[in-house]
N, C-alpha and C positions, 0 to 999 in steps of 0.2 A: 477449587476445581476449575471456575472460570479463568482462574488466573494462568493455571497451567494451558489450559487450554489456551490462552492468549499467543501465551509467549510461546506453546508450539506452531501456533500459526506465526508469529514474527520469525521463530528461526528459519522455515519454510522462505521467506522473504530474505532472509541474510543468506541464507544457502545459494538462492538462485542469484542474490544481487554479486556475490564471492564468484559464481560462474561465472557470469557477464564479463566481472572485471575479466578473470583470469582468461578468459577466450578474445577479449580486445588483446588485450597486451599480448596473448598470443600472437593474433594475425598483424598486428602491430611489429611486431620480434624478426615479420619478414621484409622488412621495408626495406631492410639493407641490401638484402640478395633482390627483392625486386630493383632496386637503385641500378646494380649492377649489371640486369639483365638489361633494362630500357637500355643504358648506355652499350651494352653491345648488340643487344637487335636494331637500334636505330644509325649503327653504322650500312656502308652502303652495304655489305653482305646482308645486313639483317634487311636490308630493303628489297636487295632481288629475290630473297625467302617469300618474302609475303606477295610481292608480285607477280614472282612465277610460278605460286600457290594459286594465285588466283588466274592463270594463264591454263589451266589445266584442263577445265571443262572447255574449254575452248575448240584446243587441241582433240581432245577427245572425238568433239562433236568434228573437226574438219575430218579428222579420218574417213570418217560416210561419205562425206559431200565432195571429197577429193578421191575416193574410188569412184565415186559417182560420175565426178568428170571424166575418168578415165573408162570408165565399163560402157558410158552412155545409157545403161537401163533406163533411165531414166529422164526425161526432156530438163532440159536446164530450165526454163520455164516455167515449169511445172514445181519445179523443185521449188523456185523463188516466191509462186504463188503460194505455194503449200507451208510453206516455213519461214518466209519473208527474209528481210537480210539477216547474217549472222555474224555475231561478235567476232569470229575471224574473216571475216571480208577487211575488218580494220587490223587485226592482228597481224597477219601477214603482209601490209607492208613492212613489216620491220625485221622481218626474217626470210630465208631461204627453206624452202620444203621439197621435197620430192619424192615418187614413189619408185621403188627398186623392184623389181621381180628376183625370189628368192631362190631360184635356179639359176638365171644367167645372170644376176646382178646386174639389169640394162635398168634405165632409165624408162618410165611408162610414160609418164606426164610430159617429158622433153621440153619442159617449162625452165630450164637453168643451163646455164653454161657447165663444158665440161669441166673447166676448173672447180664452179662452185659443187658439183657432182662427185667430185673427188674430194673436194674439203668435206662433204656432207658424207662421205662412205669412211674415213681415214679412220685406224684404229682406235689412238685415242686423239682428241681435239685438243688441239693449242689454236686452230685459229680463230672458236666460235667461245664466249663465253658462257654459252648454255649451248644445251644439245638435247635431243630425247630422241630414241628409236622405240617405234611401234613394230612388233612382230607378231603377225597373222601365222596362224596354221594355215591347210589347203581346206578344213572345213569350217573357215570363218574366226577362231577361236584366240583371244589374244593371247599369245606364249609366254612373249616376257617385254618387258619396257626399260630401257636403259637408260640413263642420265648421269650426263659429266660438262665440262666447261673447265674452262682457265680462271673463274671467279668463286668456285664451287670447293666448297671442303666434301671431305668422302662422305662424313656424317650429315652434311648437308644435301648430299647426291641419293644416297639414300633415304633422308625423311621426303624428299620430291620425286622420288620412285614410287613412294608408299602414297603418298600426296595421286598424285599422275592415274596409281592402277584403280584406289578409291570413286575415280572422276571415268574412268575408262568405263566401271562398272555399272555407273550410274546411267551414262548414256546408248547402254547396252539396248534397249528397248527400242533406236534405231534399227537397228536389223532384225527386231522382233514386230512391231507395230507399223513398220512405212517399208515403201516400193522401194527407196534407196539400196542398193543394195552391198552386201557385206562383204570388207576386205577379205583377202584371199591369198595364199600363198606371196604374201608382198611385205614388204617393209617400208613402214612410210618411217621418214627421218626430219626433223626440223631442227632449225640452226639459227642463231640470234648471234650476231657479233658486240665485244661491247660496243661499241658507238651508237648502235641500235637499242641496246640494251637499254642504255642511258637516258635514251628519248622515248624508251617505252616507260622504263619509270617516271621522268618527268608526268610521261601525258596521266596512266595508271596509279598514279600514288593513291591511295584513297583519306579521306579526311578523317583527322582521329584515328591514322595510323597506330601511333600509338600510345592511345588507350584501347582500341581493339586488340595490339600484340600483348598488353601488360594482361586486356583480359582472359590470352588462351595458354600465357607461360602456367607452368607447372607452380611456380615461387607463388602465385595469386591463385588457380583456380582448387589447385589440391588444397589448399592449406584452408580456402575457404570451404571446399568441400568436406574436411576433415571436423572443421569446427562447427561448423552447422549440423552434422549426423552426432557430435559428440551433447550439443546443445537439444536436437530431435531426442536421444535416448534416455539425457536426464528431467526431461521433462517427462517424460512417459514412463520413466523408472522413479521418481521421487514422491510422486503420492503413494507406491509401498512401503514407505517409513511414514506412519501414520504423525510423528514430530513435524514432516516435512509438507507432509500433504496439504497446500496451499487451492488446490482443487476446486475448490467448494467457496471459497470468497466471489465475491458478487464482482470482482473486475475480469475474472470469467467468465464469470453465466451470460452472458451475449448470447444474439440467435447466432447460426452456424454460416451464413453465410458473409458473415460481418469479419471476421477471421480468414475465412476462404478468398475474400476480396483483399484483404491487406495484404495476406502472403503472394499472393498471383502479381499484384501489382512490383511487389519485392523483387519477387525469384520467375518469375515469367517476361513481363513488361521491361521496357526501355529501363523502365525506373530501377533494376538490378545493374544498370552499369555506373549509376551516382556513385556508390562507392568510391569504381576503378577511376573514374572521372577526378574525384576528391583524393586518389593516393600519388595519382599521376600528376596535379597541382601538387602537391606537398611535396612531391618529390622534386620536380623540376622550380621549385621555390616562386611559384605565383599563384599558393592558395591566398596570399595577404600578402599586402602592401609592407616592403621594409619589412622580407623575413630573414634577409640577409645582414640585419639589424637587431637581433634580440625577437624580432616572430617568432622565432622557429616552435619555442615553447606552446605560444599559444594557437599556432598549426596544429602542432602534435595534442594539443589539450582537446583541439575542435577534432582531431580523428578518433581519438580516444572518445569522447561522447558519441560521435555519429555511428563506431562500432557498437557499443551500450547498446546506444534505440535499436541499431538494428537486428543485433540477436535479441534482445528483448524482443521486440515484436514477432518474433521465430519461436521463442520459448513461449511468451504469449498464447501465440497462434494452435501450438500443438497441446498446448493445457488446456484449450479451450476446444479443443477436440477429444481428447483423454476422456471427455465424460461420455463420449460413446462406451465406453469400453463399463463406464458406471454405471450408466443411465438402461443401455441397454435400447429397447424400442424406443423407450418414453423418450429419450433423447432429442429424434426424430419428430414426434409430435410436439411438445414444447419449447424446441428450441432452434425449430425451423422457420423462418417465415415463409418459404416458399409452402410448405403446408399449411401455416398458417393462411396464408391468404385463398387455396385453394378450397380449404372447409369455410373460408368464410364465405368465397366464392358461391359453393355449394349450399349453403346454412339461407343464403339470398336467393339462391335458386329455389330452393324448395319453401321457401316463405312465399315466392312472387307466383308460383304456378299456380296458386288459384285466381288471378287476376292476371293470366297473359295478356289480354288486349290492352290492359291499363301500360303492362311493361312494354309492350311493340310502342305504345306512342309515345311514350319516355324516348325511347332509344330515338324514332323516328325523329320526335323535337330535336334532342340533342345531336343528331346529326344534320337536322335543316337549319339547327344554328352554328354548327359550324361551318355547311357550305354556307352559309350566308356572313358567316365573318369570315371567311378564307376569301369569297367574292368581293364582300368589299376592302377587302384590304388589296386584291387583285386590280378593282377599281382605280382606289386611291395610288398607288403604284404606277398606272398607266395615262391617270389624268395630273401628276405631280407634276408641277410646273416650275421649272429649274431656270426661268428666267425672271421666277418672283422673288424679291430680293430679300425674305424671309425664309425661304426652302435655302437659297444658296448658303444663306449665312449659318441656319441648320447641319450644311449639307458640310460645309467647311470647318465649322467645330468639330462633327464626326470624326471625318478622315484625319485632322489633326492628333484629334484626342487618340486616334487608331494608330500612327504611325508614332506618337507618345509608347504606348499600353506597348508597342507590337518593340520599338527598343529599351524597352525597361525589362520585358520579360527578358530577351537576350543577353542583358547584363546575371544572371540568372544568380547567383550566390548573394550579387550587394542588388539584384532586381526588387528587394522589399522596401531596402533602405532607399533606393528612388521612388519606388512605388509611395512611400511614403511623402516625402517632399514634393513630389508633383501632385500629389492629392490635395496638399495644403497651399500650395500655390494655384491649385485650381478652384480648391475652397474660394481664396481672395479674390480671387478672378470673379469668380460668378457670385461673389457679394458686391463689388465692386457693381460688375455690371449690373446686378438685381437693382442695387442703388440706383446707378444712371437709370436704368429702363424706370423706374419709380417718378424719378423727376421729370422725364419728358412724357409720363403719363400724363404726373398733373402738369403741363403746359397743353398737353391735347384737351385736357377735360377746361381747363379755365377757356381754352379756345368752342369749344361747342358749347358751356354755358351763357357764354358771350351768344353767340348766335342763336341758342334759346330763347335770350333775353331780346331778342330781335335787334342785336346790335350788327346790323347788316353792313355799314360802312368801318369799322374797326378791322385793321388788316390781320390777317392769319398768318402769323410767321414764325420764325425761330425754326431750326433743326432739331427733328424730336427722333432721329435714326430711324427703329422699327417701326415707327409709326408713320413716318413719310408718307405712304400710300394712302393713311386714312385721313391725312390733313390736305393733301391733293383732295382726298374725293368733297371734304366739308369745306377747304377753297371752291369748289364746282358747284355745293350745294347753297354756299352764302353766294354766290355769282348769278345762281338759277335764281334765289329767292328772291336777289334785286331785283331781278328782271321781270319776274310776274309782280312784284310790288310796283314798277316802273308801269308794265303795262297796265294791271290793274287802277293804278289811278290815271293814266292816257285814256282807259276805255271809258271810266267817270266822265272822264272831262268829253271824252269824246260826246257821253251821253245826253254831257248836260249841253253840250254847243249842238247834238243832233237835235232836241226838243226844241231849242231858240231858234235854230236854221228851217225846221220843218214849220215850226210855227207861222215864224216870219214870208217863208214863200208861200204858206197854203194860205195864210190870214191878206197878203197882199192883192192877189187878184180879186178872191174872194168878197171881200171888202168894197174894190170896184165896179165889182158883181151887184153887190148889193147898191152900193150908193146910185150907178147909173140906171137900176132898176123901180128905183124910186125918182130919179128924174124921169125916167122914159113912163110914168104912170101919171105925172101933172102936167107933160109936156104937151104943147098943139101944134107947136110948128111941125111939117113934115120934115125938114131940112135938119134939123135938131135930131129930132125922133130919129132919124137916120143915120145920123153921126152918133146917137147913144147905144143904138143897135149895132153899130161895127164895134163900137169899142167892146159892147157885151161877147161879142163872138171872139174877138180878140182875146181878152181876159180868159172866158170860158174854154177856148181851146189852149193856153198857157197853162190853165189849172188839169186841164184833162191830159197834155203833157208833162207836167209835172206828177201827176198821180200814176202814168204808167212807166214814167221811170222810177218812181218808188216801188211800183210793183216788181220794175223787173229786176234794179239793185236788190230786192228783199231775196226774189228766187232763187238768184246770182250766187247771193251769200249762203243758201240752209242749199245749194247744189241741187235745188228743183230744176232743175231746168233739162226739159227733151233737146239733145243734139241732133241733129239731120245733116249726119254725112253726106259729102257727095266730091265730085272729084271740080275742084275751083281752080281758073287761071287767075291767080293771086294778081299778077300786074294787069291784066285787063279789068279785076275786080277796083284798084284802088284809082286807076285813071276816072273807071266811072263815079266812083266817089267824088272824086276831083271836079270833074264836068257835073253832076246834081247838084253841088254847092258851086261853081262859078260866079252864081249871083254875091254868092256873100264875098266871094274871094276881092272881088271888084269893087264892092263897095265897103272894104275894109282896106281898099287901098294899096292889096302886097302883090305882091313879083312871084309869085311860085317856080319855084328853077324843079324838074325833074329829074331824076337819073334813075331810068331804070330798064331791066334787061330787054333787049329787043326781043326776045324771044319768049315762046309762052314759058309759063312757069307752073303747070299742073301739080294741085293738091290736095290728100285728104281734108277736106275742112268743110266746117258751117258757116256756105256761104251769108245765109243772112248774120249771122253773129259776128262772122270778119266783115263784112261791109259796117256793122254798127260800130264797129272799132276804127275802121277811116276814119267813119263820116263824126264820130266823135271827135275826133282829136285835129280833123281840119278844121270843124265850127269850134274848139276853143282855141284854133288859132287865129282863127279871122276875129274872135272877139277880142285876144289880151294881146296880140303882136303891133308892133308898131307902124301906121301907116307911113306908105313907102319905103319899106324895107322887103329885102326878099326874103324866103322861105325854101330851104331846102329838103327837100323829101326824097331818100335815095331807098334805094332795093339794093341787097346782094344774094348772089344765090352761093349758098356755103355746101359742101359734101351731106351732113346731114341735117341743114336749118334753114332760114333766110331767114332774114337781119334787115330789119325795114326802120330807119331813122329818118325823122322829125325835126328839125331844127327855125327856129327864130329867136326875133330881136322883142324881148318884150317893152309893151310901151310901161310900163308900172314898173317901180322898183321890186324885184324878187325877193323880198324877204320872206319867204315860207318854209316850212322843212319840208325838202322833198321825198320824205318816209312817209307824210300824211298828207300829203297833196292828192292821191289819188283812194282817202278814203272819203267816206259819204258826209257830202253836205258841206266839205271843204272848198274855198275857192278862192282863186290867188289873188283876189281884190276882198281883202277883209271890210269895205265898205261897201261893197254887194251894190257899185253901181252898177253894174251890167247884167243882163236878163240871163239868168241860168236858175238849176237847181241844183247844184253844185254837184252832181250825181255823174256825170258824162265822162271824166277820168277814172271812177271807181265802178261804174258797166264796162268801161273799157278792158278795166285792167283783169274784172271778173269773168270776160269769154276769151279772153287771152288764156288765163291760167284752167279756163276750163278745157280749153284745148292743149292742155300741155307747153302753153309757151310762156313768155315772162316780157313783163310792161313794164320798163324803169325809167323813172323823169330824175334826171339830174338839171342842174343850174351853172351855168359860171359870169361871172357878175351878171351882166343884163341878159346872156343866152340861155333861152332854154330849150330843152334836149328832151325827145323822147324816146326811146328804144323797143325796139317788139322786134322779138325773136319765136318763130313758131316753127317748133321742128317737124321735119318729113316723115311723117305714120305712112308708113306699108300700106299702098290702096288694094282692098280686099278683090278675089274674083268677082265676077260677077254673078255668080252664084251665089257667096258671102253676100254680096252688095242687095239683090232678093230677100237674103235669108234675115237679115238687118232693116229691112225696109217694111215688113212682114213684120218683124216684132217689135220695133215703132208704131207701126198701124196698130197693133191688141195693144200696146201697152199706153195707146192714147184713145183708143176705146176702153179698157177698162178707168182711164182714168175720169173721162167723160163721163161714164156708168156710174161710178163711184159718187160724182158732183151728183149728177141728177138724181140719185138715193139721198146722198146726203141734206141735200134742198127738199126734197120730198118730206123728209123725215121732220126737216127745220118749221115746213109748211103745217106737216100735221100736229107738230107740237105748238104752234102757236095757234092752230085752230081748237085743241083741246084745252089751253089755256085761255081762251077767248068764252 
């Protein structure tokens, strides 16, 4: 019984496979009469068919708009606003038109000469190769429409009659829905000569002429219409021979919409003219390469398949509907999924309704995460930066791969068999690249293991491509690390010549202190006594200078320091510099040569801070310059600066670096014969830069060079100039309040300690 049962189900499968063939090679049997038809619709006759097919609505629609010019009802204007331009604005260059009054036969429009007026009225036309009369009744109603030409067969003058009235009907709704208003008692006539003709088809020809002609002749669409309704019926008629009824196999049971979707794609969508596409190559012998070589067979084998699938998937489609007709309702429910999803829809609704608040914040999340990945990807889009030269190289594969993808599709029958080879060339491509990008990772990674290892002087080099960027920035980061490695041990050393230097000038007076204080205690001569007592003062007040310029370099440097604006004549400030050390200038033996502006030079500044800045840098001239040399000291007044330079001949060879000459305890006699603290270039350089300006000592062999540059701050009103003066004053009373607490506090701890 199974057995039977078998092989009624296979005959069901040879029956419908027996159709298939017998309806290919049917629609196949017309290839001959379609051969023949392309070749005479795509003469130039079959050309001005389809073109003055498609001229018809045109026409149509000028008839409104050309009584329109003639009646005025209507503003030209208005008209243009209302309906924008119209495909015969471009049409009628290339023909003659006019409208007749159907009583006198006068001219309305008087847009043409009388001769062309008379060629456009003549009975029948030999001088226009198309022609079309429009005739109105007196109550708007078109009567009849005529068509003839010198290129036109009769059978042809008549399908563009029928073409013409079709088109006339359609834009009837001009005189029913708009202010234009409707022809009348008139005849409008239009007239195309060939020469005109010729360049209307040039411009009009449309693309895939013909396969849109091949797909509206009668040899193609009846015959596929014929085989398709015969393919429809024996599907829906072959499950009543229960032999045949193939029905009930599982390559039917599909939901209902999976069927609905293949057929629409077929016989609705573009994809219904593949066919005509594929009969139209086989005809004109460019479905394959060398089929005027022994192809033709395997043309004709590849149209013979593509017929198969495609009524297959027709008979398919309508067996897989047929079980409505079995199923009945049930149909509907199991073999929908649009119900399906709907009861599932519902089956979650009615589960979630006792926990609505739980589902409001479901949906809620799920929608603040997608605005929030819609944002950031909005983000990322508007801060992408296409001058990084990893976006562009991104950015250039794309559009590559794009204009790849976008002519491979175009190639569209062998577009697989590229699609294929570019995939595998692209395969190597991007293993290839994987490769490289692999190898100059590891040259990046052996390069920052290196630098790990604090291999600070070993160069960073080689070309790693994509990574360029990040071996620029670990080139910057081995360059930074030198350089606090560099200062880091300048500051050591700095540290340890600041302990030897401080040592040595506080232990030397000190010292003097002490020893002539033990002479001055056995001593009796007065004369003695007197000369140990100067020395003690002398010593004493060196050590008490020396200590307040430790103080004040220390302030200088942690920026403790109160400024006391005020408005200072810079050149009247450094002459008196000049003249309070005169004494020394003179017995150091130099020439001081001046240059500076005759006029005053008013400026924001702290006058005591810039006078300590003179008067430093003239006393270490008179101490290290050479006697009887001169000394130039000039002023320039600049748009936003002045520029005060320092020049002499020093008496000591220069050899110091002048990057650390003006830090603390430095001094340009490394055997510290001469009295200082080494502190007078590095105060100096400290209320330079605390005022905004900049102190550089340069050398060139025996000259040395100072520089100070102090720019011009905007002097406040004098109401600012109060208001600044005032919170100076609190802020050196509380700072005073502050000490006398803090000494208070210091007092009371050592007396609870005591």
């Amino acid at each position: 019984m199974g057995t039977k049962l078998k092989n009624s189900r296979n005959l069901g499968f040879i029956a419908a496979a027996i159709l298939l063939v017998l309806c290919s090679l049917g629609m196949m049997s017309r290839y001959g009469a379609m051969s023949r038809y392309l070749d005479n619709s795509m003469n130039n006759e079959g050309q001005y068919l389809e073109v003055l097919d498609g001229m018809s609505d045109d026409l149509a629609e000028a008839n409104y708009f050309l009584y329109n010019d003639y009646s005025g009802e209507t503003d030209p204007g208005d008209v243009l606003e209302e309906y924008g331009q119209r495909p015969f604005d471009l049409t009628k260059r290339y023909m003659d038109y006019e409208i007749f009054d159907n009583d006198t036969g006068k001219a309305l429009l008087n847009r043409t000469s009388e001769s062309t007026q008379n060629h456009l009225k003549e009975e029948s036309s030999d001088y226009y190769a198309f022609r079309v009369k429009y005739s109105f009744s007196e109550n708007g109603i078109l009567a009849g429409i005529e068509v003839d030409g010198n290129v036109l067969q009769p059978e042809d003058e008549y399908l563009l009659e029928s073409y013409f009235l079709n088109a006339s009907d359609n834009v009837y709704e001009y005189s029913m829905i708009s202010d234009i208003s409707t022809p009348s008692d008139v005849t409008i006539i239009y007239g195309i000569t060939q020469t005109n003709l010729d360049a209307y088809c040039d411009m009009e020809r449309p693309d895939g002429l013909e396969v849109y002609s091949l797909e509206r002749s009668t040899y193609y669409y009846d015959t596929w219409e014929v085989i398709c309704l015969i393919i429809i019926i024996a599907a829906l008629l072959m499950p009543l021979w229960k032999k045949l009824d193939i029905s009930e196999r599982k390559i039917f049971n599909v939901p209902f919409e999976v069927p609905l979707v293949i057929l629409f794609l077929l016989f609705i969508t573009d994809f219904r003219r593949l066919p005509v596409q594929i009969i139209w190559l086989t005809l004109s012998g460019t479905l394959l390469p060398g089929m005027g070589h022994g192809m033709v067979l395997v043309a004709m084998a590849l149209n013979f398949l593509m017929w198969v699938v495609y009524y297959g998937f027709l008979f398919w489609g309508i067996t897989c509907f047929r079980a409505v007709i079995r199923m009945r309702g049930a149909y509907w429910h199991e073999r929908t999924l649009t119900v399906r999803l709907f009861r599932r829809i519902a089956r979650r609704y009615h589960e979630r309704r006792a926990d609505r608040k739980k589902a409001k914040k479901e949906r809620e999340g799920i929608i603040k995460k997608i605005k929030r990945f819609a944002a950031k990807q909005y983000d990322d889009l508007q801060h992408l930066d296409f001058q990084d030269k990893t976006n562009r190289t991104i950015l250039k594969v794309v559009l590559i791969n794009f204009a790849i993808l976008f002519v491979v599709c175009g190639l569209w029958l062998y577009g697989w068999i590229a699609l294929v080879i570019y995939s595998v060339i692209l395969f190597l491509f991007l293993r290839r690249y994987t490769k490289d990008l692999q190898e100059k990772y590891k040259l990046l990674l052996k390069s920052t293991n290196q630098l790990a290892e604090g291999h600070l002087d070993v160069p960073i080099e080689g070309d790693i491509g994509l990574f360029n960027p990040i071996q620029d920035e670990l080139k910057k980061i081995q360059k930074g690390f030198k350089k606090a490695v560099d200062e880091e041990v300048k500051n050591e050393r700095m540290k340890t010549e600041l302990v030897t230097n401080v040592s040595h000038d506080l232990r030397t007076p000190l010292t003097a202190i002490i020893t002539y204080t033990d002479l001055l205690k056995n001593e009796k001569d007065e004369e003695k006594r007197k000369e140990y007592i100067d020395v003690l003062e002398r010593k004493s007040l060196r050590l008490k200078v020396l200590i307040e310029d430790l103080f004040e370099i220390s302030k200088a440097a942690s920026k403790n320091v109160v400024m006391h604006y005020m408005k200072v004549d810079i050149v009247d400030l450094i002459k008196q510099a000049g003249l309070e050390n005169d004494s020394k200038i003179r017995d150091a033996n130099l020439d001081f040569r001046w240059k500076l502006p005759e006029h005053k030079l008013v400026m924001w500044l702290d006058s005591q801070k810039t006078y300590r800045i003179f008067e430093n840098l003239i006393v270490n001239i008179t101490k290290y310059a050479m006697p009887h040399t001169r000394v130039y000291i000039e002023m320039h007044d600049r748009e936003n600066e002045v520029h005060i330079s320092m020049k002499n001949v020093s008496a000591a060879e220069l050899n110091f670096d002048t990057e650390e000459i003006t830090d603390r305890f430095v001094r340009g006699d490394s055997s510290r014969n001469t009295e200082g603290s080494g502190l007078g270039l590095a105060i100096a350089k400290s209320f330079v830069e605390l005022q905004h300006g900049t102190l550089k000592i340069s050398t060139e062999a025996d000259l040395f060079k100072a520089d100070i540059t102090l720019p011009k701050l905007e002097i406040p009103s004098e109401e600012e100039q109060v208001r600044e003066a005032m919170e100076e004053s609190e802020a050196e009373l509380n700072t005073n309040t502050q000490k006398s607490e803090n000494a208070a506090a210091d007092r009371k701890e050592n007396q609870t300690s005591l």
